[in-house]
C-alpha positions in Angstrom: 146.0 43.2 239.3 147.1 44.9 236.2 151.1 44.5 237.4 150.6 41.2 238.3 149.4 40.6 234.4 152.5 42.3 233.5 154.6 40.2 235.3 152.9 37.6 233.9 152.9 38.5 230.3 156.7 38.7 231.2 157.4 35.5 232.2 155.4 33.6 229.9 157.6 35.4 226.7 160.4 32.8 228.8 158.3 29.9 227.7 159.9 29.2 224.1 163.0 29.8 225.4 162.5 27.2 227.9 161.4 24.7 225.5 164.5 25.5 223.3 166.9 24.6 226.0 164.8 21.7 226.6 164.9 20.6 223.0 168.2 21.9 222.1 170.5 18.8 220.7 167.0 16.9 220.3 166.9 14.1 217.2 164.6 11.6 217.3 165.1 8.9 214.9 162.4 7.2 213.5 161.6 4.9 210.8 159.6 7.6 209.1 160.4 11.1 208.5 158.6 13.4 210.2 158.9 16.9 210.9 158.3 18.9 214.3 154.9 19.6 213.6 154.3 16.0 212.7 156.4 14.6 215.4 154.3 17.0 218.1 151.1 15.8 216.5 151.3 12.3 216.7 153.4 12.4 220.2 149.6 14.2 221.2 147.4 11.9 219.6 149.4 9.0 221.1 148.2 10.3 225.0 145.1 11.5 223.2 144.0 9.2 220.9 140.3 9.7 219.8 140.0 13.5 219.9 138.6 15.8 217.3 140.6 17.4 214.9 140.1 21.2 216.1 140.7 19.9 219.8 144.1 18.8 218.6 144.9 22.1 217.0 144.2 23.8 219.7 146.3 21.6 221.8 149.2 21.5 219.9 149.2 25.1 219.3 148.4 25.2 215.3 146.2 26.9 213.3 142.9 24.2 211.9 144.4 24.7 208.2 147.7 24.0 209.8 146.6 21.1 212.0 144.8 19.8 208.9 147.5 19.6 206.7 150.0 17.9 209.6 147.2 15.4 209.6 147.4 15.0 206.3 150.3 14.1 206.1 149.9 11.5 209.4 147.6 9.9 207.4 149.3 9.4 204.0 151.8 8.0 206.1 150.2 5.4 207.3 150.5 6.7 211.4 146.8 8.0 211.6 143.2 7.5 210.5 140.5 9.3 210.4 137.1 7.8 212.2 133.4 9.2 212.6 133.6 10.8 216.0 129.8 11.4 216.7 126.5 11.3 214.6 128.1 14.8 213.5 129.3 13.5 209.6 131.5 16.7 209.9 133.5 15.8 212.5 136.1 13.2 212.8 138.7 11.8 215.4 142.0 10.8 214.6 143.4 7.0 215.8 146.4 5.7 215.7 147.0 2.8 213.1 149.7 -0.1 214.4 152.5 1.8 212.8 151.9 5.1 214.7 151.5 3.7 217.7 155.0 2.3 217.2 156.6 5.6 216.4 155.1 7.5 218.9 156.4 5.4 221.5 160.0 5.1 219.8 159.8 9.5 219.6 158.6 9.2 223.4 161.3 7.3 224.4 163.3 8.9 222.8 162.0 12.6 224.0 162.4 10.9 227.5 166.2 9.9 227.1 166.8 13.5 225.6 164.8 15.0 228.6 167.0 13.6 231.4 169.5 13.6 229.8 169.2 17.6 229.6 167.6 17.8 232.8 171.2 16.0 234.5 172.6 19.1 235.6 169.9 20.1 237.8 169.7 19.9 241.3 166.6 17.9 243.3 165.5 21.2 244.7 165.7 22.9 241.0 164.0 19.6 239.8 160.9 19.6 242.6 160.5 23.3 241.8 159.9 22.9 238.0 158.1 19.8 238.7 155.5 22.2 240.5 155.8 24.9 237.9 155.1 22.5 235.5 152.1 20.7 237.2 150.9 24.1 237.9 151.1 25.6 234.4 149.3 22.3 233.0 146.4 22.6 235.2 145.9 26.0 234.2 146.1 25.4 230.4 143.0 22.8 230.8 141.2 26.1 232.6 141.9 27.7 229.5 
């Protein structure tokens, strides 16, 4: 068991690399600026919409201080707002305003077009494979 966590623990350093070549070349245009963080944010809370703010950091892989300030930012740009979640005062979802919903589906376009674009070279076996990786490593991220 403990060399198959190895191998594991191997692999997975692959993982930004991965998403490097994915994303290499990548510019989404938008009608607001936005950096990565904000860009990953509010692609997450577009196939998300109505989470919690600490669900969203964990899912988009930043730190709640972090998160919080990308959210921010979201929201002094007029792409999020903040709304009671529960009878909990302290916790709050974020929604999409009419303008964010517009950019995330320009960026997701866009990140689609740049996708197959980049994916072009592959072959259908190489594409069914990762496919499978893919599904694979997504079900096992909601286990954890």
């Amino acid at each position: 068991m403990a060399e198959k966590k190895e191998n594991i623990a191997r692999l997975i350093v692959v993982l930004p690399m991965f998403m490097g070549a994915l994303m290499k070349g990548s510019n989404f245009e938008t009608a607001v600026q936005l950096n990565s963080s904000e860009a990953r944010s509010l692609i997450y809370i577009y196939k998300h919409e109505g989470g919690t703010m600490s669900e969203y950091s964990k899912r988009v892989g930043l730190a709640r201080g972090s998160f919080t300030a990308v959210a921010d930012s979201l929201e002094e740009k007029g792409l999020v707002a903040r709304v009671s979640a529960s009878d909990d005062r302290r916790k709050c979802a974020l929604m999409l305003t009419g303008s964010g919903k517009k950019i995330a589906r320009e960026i997701d376009l866009q990140f689609k077009r740049h996708l197959a674009a980049r994916l072009e070279s592959l072959s259908g076996e190489d594409l069914s494979s990762l496919e499978k990786s893919l599904k694979v490593i997504a079900a096992i991220s909601e286990k954890l």
